[in-house]
Backbone as CSV, one residue per row, in Angstrom:
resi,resn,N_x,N_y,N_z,CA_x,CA_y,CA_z,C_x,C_y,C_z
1,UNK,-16.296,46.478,60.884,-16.530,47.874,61.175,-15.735,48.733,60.220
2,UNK,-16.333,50.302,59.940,-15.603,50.733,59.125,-15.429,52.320,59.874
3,UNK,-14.444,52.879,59.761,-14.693,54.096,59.945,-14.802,55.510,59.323
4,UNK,-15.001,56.459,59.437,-15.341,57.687,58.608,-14.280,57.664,57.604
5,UNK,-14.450,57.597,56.252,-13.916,57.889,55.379,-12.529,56.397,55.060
6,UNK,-12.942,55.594,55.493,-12.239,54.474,55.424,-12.420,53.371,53.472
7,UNK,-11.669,52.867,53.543,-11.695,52.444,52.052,-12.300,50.864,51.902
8,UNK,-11.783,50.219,53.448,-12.616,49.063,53.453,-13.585,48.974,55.235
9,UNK,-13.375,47.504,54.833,-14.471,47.270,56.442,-13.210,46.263,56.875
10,UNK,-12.998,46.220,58.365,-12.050,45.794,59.286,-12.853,44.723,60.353
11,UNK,-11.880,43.499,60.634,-12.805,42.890,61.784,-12.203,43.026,63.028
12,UNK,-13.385,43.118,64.132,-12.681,43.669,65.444,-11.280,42.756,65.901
13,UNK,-10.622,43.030,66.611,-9.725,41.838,67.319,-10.607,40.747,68.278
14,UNK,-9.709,40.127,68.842,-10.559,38.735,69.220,-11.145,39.417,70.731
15,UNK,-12.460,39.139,71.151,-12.963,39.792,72.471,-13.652,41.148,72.179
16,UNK,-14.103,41.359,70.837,-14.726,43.031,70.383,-15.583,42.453,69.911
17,UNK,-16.361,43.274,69.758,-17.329,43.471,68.939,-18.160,44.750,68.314
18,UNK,-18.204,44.843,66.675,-18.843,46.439,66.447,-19.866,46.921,66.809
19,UNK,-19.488,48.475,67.632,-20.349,49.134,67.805,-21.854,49.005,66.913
20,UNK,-23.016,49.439,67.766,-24.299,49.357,66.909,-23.961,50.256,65.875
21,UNK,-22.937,50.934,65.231,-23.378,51.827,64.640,-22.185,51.780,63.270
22,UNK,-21.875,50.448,63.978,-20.156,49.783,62.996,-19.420,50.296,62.667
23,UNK,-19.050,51.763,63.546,-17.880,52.503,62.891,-17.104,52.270,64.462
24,UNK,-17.141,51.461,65.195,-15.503,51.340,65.792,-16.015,49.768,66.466
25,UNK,-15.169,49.058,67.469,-15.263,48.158,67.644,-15.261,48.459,69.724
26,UNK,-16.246,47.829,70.294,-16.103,47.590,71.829,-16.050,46.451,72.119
27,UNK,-15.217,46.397,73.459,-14.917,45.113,74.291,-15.806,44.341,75.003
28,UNK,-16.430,43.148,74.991,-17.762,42.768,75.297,-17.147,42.708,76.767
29,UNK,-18.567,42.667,77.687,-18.631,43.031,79.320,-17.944,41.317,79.695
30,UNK,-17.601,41.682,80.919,-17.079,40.674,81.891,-18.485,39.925,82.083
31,UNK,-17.777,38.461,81.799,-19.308,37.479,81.745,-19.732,37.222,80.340
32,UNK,-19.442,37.634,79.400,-19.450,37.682,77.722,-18.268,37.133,77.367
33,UNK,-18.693,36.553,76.046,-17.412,36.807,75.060,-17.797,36.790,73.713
34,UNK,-17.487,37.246,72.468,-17.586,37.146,71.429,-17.953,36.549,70.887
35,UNK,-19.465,35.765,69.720,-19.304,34.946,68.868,-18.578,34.404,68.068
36,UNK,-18.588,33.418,67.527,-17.492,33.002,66.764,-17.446,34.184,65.432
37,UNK,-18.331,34.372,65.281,-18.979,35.457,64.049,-17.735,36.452,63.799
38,UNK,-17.692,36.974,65.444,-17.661,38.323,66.561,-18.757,39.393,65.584
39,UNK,-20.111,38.835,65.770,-20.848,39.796,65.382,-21.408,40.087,66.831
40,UNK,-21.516,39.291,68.162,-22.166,39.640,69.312,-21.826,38.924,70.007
41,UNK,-21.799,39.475,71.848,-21.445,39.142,72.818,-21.939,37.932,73.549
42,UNK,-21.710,37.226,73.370,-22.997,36.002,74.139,-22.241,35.785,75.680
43,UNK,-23.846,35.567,76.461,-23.297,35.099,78.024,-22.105,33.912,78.330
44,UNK,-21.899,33.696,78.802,-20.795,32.288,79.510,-21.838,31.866,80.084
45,UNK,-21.132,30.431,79.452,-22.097,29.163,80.272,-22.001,28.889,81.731
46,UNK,-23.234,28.174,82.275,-22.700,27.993,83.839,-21.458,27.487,84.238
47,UNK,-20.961,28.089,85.034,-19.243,27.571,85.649,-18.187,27.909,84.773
48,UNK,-18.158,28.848,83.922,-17.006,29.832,83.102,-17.057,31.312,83.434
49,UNK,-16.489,31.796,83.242,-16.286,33.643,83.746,-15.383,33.930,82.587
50,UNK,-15.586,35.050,82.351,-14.345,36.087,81.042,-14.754,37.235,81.608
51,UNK,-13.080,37.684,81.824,-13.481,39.597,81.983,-13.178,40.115,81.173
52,UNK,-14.174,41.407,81.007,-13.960,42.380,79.654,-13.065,42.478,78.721
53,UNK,-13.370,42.175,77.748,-12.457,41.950,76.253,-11.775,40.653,75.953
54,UNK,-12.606,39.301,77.007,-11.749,38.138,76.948,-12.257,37.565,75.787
55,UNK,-11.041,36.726,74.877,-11.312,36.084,73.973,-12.533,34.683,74.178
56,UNK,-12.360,34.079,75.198,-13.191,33.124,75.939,-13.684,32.971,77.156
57,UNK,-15.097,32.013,77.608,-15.238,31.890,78.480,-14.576,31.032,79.181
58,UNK,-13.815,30.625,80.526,-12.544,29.720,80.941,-13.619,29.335,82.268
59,UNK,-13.011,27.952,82.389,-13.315,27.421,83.882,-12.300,28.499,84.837
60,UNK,-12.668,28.300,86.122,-12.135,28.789,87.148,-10.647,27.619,87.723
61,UNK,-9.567,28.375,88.393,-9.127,27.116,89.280,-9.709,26.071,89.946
62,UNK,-8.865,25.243,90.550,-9.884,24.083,91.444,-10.138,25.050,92.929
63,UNK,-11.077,24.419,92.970,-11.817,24.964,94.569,-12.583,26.610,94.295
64,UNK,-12.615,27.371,92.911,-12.625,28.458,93.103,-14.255,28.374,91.830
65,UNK,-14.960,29.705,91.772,-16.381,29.382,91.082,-16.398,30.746,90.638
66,UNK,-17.264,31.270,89.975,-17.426,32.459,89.168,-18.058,33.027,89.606
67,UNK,-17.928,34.054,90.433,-18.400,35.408,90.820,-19.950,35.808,90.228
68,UNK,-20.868,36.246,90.985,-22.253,36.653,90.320,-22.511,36.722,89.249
69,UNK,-21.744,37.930,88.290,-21.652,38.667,86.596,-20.783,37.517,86.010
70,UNK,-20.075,36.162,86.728,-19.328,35.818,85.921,-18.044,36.586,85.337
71,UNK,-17.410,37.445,85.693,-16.731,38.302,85.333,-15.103,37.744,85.879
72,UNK,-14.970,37.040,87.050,-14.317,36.652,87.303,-14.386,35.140,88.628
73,UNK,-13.269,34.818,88.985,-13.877,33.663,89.967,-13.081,34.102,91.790
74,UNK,-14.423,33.106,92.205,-13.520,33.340,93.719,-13.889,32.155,94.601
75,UNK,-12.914,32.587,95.597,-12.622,31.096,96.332,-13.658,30.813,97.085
76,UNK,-13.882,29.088,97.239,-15.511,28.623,97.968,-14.903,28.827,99.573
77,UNK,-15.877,29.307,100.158,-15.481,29.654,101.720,-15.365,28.044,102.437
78,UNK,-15.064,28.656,103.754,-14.361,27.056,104.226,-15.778,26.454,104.770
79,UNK,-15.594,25.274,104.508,-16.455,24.513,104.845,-17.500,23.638,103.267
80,UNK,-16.884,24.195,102.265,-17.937,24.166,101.201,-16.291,23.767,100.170
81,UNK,-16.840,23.431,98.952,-16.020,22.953,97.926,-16.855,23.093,96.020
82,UNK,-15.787,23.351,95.738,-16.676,23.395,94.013,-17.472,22.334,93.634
83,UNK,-18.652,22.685,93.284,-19.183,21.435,92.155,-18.874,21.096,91.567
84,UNK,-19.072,19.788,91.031,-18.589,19.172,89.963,-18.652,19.894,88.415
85,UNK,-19.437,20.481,87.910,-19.202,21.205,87.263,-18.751,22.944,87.144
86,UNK,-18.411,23.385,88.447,-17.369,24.395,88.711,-18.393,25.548,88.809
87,UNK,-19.585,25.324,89.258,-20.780,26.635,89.444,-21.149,27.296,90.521
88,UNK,-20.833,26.480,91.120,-21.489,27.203,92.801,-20.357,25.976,93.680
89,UNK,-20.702,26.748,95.154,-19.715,25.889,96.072,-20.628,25.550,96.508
90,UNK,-20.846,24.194,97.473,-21.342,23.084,97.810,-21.223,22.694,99.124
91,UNK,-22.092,22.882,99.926,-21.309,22.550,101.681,-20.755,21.071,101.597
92,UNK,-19.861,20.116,102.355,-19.416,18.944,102.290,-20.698,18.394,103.166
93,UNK,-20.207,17.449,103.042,-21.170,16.025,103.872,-20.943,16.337,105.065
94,UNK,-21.871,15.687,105.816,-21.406,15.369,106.799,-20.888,14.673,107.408
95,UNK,-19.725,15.441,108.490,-18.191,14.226,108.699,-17.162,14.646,107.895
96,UNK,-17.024,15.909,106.444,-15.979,15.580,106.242,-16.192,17.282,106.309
97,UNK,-14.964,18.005,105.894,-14.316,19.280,105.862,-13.842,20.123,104.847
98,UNK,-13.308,21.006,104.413,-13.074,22.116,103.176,-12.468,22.891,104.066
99,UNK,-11.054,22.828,104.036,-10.810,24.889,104.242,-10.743,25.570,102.825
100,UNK,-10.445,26.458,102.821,-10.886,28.175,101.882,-10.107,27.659,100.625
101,UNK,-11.191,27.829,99.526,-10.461,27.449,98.216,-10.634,25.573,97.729
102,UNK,-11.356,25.476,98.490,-10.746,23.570,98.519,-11.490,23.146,97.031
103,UNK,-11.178,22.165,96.378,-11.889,21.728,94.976,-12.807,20.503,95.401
């Protein structure tokens, strides 16, 4: 990005990306993160979350899953436990149990 009357072109910091109009740099949305490029925001894969301006998309703690937007994570209610790959919570079998948060 460059800005008005600037002498060169600058790259955003890590978690930006330039405005459509490349004279300043914005923070990609919660649920995004930067290309490697940082020419654009790409989604997070299933079972990662980044909030606004995160350098990466991150797994969640154990027992805990990523919020709708991905933006952040929250704990699996009782009775249920994370998937194996950390996407959604999962009711247990039957016969066994989960309280709040369980992995």
């Amino acid at each position: 990005y460059a800005g008005a009357g600037s002498a060169s072109c600058d790259l955003c910091g890590t978690g930006f990306v330039p405005e459509t109009n490349q004279s300043s740099c914005r923070a990609c949305e919660g649920g995004t993160s930067a290309s490697e490029d940082g020419v654009e925001c790409l989604p997070c894969p299933r079972g990662r979350y980044a909030g606004a301006g995160s350098a990466s998309c991150d797994l969640c703690s154990a027992g805990m899953v990523p919020d709708t937007n991905q933006s952040s994570c929250r704990a699996c209610e009782v009775g249920t436990r994370a998937s194996e790959d950390g996407s959604e919570c999962i009711g247990c079998p039957r016969g066994r149990y989960a309280g709040a948060g369980s992995a």
